[in-house]
Every structure is written in structure tokens, then in C-alpha cells.
N, C-alpha and C positions, 0 to 999 in steps of 0.2 A: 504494500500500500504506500504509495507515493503519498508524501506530507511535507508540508513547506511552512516554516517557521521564523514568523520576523521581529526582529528588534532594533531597537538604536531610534525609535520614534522619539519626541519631544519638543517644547518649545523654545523657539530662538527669538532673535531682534533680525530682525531683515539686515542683509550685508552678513548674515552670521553663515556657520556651516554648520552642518548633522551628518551622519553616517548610518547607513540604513545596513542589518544583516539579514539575510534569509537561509538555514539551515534548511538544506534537501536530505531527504531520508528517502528510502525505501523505492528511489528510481535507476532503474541496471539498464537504460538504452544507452547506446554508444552517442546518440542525436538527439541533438535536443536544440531549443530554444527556450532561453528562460529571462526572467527578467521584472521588470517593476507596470504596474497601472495603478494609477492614483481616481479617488473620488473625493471632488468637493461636495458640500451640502447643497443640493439641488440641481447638481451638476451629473451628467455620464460621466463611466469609467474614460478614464484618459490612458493612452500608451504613454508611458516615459520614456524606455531605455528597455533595450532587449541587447542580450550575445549567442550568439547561438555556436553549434559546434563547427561550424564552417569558418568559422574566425570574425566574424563580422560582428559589428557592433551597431546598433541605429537606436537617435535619440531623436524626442519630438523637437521640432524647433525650439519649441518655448525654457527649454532645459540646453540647449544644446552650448556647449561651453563652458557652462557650470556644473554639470553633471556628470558622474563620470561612474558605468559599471562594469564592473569586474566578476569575476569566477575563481576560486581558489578550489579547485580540482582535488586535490590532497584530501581537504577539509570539506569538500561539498555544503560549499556555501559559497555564496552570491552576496555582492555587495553593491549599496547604490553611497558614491560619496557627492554631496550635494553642498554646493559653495555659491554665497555671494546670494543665498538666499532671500525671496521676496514675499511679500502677504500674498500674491496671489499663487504660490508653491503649497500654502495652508491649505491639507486634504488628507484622508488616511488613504497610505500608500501599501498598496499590497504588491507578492511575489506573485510569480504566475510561471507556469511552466508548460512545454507541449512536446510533441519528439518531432513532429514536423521543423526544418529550419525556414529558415525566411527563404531561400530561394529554391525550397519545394514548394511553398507556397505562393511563388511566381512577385516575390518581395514582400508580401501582406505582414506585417508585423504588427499595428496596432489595432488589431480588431479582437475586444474583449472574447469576444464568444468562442474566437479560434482555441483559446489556452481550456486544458478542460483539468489541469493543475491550480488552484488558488491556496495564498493562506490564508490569516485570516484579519491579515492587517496589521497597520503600524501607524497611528495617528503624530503627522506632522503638524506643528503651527507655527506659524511665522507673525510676528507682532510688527507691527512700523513703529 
């Protein structure tokens, strides 16, 4: 049973940074795509940041240079580090995982529904 496990949520001062972890258990494909989707309150899931096994990395614009994910393979765990943070980054940010990679899927990376992996959240907040 695949399970994804997140930490490092909390609240900042905008300009600040956080560190998001997400512990994978119980997934043995060699392929994968895994990564972060955020929801504000009254807002749809968001992509942020996906890396799949093909080496590729893709972040949504709105993140794009502040954000940075990682995979630490050894430890099977996923990292989102997020800098220079802003109120509108305030959202619980979840893991998500699929064994499809982004270019089985003809590039599709940010569509909630593809990932059939979630945890179960990590509430970010960001103050001005």
C-alpha cells in the first residue's frame, strides 16, 4: 500500500522560506512521477512542482524560481524547498504520486485527477 507522508508545513512573513517533506512508503515501481499540489480556500487543486523518473522537473509558473523539488532516492522522500515566499503561496500543500511520467502522458503534469497517490496535507501560511 503506497502512502505519502508530509511535513515541514507552517507559518512565515512573506520574503520568508519553508521546507516541505513527503515520506513514500510502500511504492516498488521503477516510474514514477511524484511531486506537490496545493489548495487555497475556495480555490482548485493547483500543480506546483512535479520530478518524475525520467529526470525532468516542471514547476507552475507562479512558483517557478522560488521553488525548488527534489527526491532523495536512499530515503524515499520528496522535498519541496520554497523561498522568497508570498500570501498568495498560503494553501495546504499536499504530495501526490503516479507511475505514469510526464512524457507518457504526452507532458500533462498538472492535472489533479491524473495522480491516484495523495497525502494528506501540509498547511502553508504566509502573512504580509
Amino acid at each position: 500500500q503506497v502512502k505519502l507522508v508530509e511535513s515541514g508545513g507552517g507559518s512565515v512573513q512573506a520574503g520568508g522560506s519553508l521546507s516541505l517533506s513527503c515520506e513514500v512508503s510502500g511504492y516498488t515501481y521503477s516510474k514514477y512521477c511524484m511531486g506537490w499540489f496545493r489548495q487555497a480556500p475556495g480555490k482548485e487543486r493547483e500543480g506546483v512542482a512535479v520530478i518524475d523518473s525520467d529526470g525532468f522537473t516542471h514547476y507552475a509558473i507562479s512558483v517557478k524560481g522560488r521553488f525548488t523539488i527534489a527526491k532523495d532516492n536512499a530515503k524515499n522522500t520528496l522535498y519541496l524547498t520554497m523561498n522568497v515566499l508570498k500570501p498568495e503561496d498560503t494553501a495546504m500543500y499536499y504530495c501526490v504520486a503516479r507511475t505514469p511520467t510526464v512524457r507518457d502522458y504526452g507532458g500533462s503534469w498538472s492535472v489533479a485527477n491524473e495522480y491516484n497517490y495523495w497525502g494528506q496535507g501540509t498547511q502553508v501560511t504566509v502573512s504580509s
